[in-house]
C-alpha positions as semicolon CSV with decimal commas, in nm:
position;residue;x (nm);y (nm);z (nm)
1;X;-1,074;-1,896;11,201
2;X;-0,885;-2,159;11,424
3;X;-0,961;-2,151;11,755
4;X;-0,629;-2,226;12,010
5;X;-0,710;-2,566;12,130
6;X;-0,787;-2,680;11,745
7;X;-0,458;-2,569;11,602
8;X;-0,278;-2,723;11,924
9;X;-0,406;-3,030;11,839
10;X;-0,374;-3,027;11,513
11;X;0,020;-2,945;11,568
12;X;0,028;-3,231;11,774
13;X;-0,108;-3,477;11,526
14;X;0,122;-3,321;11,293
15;X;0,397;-3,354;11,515
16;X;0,327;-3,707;11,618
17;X;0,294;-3,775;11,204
18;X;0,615;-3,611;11,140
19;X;0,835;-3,835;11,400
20;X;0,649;-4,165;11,304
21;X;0,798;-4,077;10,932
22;X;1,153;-3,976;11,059
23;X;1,147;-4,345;11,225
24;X;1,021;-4,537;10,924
25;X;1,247;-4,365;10,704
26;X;1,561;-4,432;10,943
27;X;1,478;-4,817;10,950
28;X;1,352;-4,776;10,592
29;X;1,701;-4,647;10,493
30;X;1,900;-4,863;10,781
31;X;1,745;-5,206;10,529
32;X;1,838;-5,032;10,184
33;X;2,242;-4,978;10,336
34;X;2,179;-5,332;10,487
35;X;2,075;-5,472;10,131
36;X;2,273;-5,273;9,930
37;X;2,647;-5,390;10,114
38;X;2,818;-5,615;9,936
39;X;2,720;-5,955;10,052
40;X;2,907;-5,909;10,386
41;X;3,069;-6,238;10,517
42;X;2,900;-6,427;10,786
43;X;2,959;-6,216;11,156
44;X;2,985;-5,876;11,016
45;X;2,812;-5,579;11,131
46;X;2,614;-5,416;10,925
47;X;2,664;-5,045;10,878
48;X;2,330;-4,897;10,968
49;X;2,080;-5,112;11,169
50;X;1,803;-5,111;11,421
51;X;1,751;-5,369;11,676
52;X;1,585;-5,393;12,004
53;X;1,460;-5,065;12,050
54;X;1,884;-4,921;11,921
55;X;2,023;-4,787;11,641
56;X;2,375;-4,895;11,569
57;X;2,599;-4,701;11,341
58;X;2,956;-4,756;11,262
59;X;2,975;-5,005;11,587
60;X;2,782;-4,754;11,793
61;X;2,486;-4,844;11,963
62;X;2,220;-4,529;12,032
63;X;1,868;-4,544;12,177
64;X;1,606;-4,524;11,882
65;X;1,405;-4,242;12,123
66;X;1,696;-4,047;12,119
67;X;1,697;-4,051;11,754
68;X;1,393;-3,951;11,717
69;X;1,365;-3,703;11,985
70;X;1,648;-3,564;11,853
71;X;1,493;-3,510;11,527
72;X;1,163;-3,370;11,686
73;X;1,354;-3,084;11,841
74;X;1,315;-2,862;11,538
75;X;0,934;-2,865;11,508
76;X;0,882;-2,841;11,860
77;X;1,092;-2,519;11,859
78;X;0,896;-2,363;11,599
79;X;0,566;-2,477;11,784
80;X;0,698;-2,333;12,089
81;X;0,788;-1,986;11,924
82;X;0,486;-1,974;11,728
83;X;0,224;-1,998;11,994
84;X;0,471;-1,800;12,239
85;X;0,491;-1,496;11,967
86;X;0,097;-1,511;11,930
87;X;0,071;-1,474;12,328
88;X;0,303;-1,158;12,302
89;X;0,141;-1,029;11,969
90;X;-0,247;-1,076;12,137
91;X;-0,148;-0,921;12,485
92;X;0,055;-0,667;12,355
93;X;-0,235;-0,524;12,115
94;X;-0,516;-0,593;12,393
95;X;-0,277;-0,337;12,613
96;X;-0,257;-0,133;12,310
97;X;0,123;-0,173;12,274
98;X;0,372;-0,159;11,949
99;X;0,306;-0,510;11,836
100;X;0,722;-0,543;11,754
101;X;0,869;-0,369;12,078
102;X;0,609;-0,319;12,318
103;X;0,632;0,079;12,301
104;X;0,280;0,224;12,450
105;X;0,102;0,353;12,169
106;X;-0,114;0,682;12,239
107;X;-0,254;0,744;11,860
108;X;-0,486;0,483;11,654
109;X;-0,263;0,485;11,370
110;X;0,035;0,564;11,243
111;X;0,448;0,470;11,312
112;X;0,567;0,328;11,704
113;X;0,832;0,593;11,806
114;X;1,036;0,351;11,952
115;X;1,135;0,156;11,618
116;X;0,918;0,263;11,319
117;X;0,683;-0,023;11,305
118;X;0,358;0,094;11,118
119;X;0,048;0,016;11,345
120;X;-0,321;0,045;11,357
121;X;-0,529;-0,015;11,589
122;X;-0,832;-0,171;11,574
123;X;-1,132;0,043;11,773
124;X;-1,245;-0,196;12,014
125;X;-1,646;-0,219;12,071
126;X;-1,748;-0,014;12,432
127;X;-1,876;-0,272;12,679
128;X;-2,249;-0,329;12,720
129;X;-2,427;-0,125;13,012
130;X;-2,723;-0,259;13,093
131;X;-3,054;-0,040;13,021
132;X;-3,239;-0,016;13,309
133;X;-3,578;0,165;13,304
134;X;-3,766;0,235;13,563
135;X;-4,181;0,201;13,528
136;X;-4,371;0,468;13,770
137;X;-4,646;0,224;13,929
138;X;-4,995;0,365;13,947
């Protein structure tokens, strides 16, 4: 089973993976449109290219972080509503709630009243009392 902190960083490294692909495929593909062209004459600007830190497109110049922290939005989202929905989901069946709505669930099994959702719950182990016993001295 993955604990939190192992799956966080795991996402991260995956994350960190997944942008350093997104920029060597944009100045992978920014060389193959620069190859490809036509030999342009002398003083022409190339389509697609990166320079100094900037992508330039069609004359435009944009920041290569914004590129790729544009493309990095998408898996961040899902990290975000992943490990968001798993805080919800663990809190809401520690307080013994609907897992989908939140509705406060009285029985151990059956359908939330509030939107049909099937549930059961788990029986959660009583806490430990200590044993205390008590020796008569003599």
């Amino acid at each position: 089973m993955w604990r939190p902190f192992t799956l966080v960083a795991a996402l991260c490294v995956a994350l960190l993976i997944y942008v350093a692909i997104v920029a060597l495929l944009v100045k992978r593909a920014s060389r193959l449109i620069h190859v490809t062209v036509a030999a342009p004459p002398a003083r022409t600007i190339p389509t697609i290219g990166i320079e100094d830190g900037r992508v330039h497109v069609l004359g435009r110049s944009i920041p290569l972080v914004a590129v790729v922290g544009t493309t990095a939005v998408p898996p961040v989202w899902w990290f975000a509503a992943v490990v968001y929905d798993g805080r919800v989901r663990r809190t809401r069946e520690r307080r013994g709630q609907c897992l989908e709505c939140g509705f406060a669930l009285s029985g151990k099994r059956g359908r939330c009243p509030c939107c049909g959702e099937r549930f059961e719950r788990s029986l959660l182990p009583e806490p430990l009392t200590p044993v205390i016993h008590h020796h008569a001295h003599r």
